[in-house]
DRENRO-748714 format. One record per residue: x, y, z of N, C-alpha, C, CB in turn. Coordinates in steps of 0.02 Angstrom, whole numbers. Glycine has a CB too. Layout:
N
  n.east  n.north    n.up  ca.east  ca.north   ca.up  c.east  c.north    c.up  cb.east  cb.north   cb.up
       X        Y       Z        X         Y       Z       X        Y       Z        X         Y       Z
...
// end
This chain:
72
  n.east  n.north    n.up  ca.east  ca.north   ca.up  c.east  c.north    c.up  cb.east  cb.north   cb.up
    7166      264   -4723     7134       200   -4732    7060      212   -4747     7143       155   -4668
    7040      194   -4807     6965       183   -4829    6917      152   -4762     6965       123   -4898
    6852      185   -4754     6829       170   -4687    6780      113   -4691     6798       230   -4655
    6774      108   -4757     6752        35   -4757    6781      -17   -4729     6748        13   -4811
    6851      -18   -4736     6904       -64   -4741    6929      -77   -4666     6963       -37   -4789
    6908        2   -4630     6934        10   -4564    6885      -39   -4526     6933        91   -4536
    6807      -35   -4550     6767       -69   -4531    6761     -143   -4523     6734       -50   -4557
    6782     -141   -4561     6780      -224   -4613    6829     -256   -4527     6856      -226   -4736
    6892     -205   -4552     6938      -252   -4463    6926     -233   -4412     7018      -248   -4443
    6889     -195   -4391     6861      -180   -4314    6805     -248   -4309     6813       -87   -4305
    6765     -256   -4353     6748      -310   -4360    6748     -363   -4322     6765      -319   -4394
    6819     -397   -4389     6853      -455   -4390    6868     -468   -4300     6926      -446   -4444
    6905     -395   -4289     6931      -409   -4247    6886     -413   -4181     6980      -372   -4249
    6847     -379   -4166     6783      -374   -4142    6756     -470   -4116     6732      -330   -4215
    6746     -479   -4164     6712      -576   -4177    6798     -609   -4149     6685      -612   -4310
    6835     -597   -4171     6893      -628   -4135    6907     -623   -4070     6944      -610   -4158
    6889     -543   -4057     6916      -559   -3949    6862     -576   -3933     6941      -486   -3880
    6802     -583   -3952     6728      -617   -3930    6722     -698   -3927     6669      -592   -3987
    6770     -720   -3949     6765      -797   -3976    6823     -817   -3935     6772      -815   -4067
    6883     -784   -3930     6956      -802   -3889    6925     -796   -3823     7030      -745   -3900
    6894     -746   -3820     6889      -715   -3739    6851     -754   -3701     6856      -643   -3729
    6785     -787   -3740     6755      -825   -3706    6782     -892   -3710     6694      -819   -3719
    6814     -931   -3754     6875     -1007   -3732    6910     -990   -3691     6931     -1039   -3784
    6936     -943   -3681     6997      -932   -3630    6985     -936   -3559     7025      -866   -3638
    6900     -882   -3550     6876      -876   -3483    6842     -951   -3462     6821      -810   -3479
    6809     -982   -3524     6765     -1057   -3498    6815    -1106   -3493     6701     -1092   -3555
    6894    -1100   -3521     6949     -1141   -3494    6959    -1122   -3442     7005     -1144   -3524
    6982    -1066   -3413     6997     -1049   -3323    6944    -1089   -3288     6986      -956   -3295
    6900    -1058   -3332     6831     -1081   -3264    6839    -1162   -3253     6726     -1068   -3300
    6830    -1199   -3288     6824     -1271   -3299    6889    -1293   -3264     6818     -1293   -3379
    6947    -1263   -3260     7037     -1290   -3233    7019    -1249   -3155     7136     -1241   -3298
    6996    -1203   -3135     7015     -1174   -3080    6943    -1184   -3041     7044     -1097   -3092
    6911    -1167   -3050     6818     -1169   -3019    6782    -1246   -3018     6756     -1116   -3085
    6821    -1283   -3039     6766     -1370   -3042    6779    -1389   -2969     6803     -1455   -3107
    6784    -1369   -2908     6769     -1386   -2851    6746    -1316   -2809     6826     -1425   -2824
    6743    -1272   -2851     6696     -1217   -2783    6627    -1221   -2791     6709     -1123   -2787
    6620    -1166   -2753     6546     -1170   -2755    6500    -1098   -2784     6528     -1186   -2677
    6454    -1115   -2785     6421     -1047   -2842    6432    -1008   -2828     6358     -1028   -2859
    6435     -963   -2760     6477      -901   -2777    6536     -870   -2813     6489      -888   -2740
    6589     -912   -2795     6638      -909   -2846    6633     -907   -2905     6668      -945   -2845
    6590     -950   -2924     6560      -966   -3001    6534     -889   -3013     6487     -1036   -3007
    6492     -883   -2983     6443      -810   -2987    6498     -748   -3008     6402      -788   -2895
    6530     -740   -2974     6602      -694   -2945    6656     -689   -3030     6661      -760   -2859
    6664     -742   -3035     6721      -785   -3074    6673     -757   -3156     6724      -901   -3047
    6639     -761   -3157     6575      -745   -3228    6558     -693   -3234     6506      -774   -3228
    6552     -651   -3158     6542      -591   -3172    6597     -532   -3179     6502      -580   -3131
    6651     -562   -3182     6707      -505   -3202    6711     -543   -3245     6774      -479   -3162
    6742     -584   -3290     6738      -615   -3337    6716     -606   -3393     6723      -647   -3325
    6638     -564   -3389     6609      -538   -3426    6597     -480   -3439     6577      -556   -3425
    6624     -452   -3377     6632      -373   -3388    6697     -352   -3431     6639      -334   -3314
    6736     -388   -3415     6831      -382   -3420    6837     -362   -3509     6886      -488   -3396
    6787     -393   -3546     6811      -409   -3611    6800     -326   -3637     6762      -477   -3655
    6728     -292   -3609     6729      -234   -3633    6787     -209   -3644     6699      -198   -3601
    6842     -184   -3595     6877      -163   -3590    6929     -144   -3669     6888      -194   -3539
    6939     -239   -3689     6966      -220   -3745    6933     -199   -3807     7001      -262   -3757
    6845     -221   -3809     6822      -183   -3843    6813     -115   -3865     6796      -195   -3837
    6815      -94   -3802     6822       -32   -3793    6869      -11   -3837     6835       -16   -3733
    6940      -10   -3843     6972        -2   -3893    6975       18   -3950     6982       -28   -3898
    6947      -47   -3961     6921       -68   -4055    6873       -9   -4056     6867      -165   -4078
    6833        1   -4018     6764        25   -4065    6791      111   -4063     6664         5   -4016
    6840      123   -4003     6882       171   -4012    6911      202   -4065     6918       159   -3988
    6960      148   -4092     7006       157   -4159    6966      167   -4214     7052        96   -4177
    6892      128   -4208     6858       133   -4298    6821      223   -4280     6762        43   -4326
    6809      229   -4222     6774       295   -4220    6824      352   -4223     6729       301   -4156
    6876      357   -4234     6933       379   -4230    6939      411   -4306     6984       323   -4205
    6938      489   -4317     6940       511   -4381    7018      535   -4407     6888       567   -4385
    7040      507   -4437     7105       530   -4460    7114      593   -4469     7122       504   -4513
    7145      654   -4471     7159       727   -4444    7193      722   -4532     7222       746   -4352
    7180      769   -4593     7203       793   -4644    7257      823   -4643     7168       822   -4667
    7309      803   -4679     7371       816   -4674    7404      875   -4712     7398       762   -4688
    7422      948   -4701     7406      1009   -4715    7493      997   -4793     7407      1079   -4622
    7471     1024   -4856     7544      1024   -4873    7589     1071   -4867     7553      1013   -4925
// end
């Protein structure tokens, strides 16, 4: 795969779990947290926001990831 191209969807995909991840977490928050109190809130935000690395992590994995030349 051309590494432009690889780029281009680490990207895409990149702006996509960034945009899902945060509707998903400010829907929990808003359905599960609208009667606690700020710690929870505090608690609830701060893994929340750590959590997403994780799958970034991934991504930025796969584009740094050099394909191995295939011997004939």
């Amino acid at each position: 795969m051309p590494i432009r191209l690889k780029k281009l969807i680490g990207t895409v995909l990149l702006i996509v779990l960034v945009i899902t991840y945060a509707v998903v977490a400010t829907i929990v928050a808003v359905a599960q947290l609208a009667e606690s109190g700020p710690l929870a809130h505090f608690l609830f935000f701060l893994l929340s926001g750590l959590l997403w690395i994780l799958p970034a992590m991934g991504i930025i994995k796969w584009l740094i990831l050099e394909r191995k030349p295939t011997k004939p």
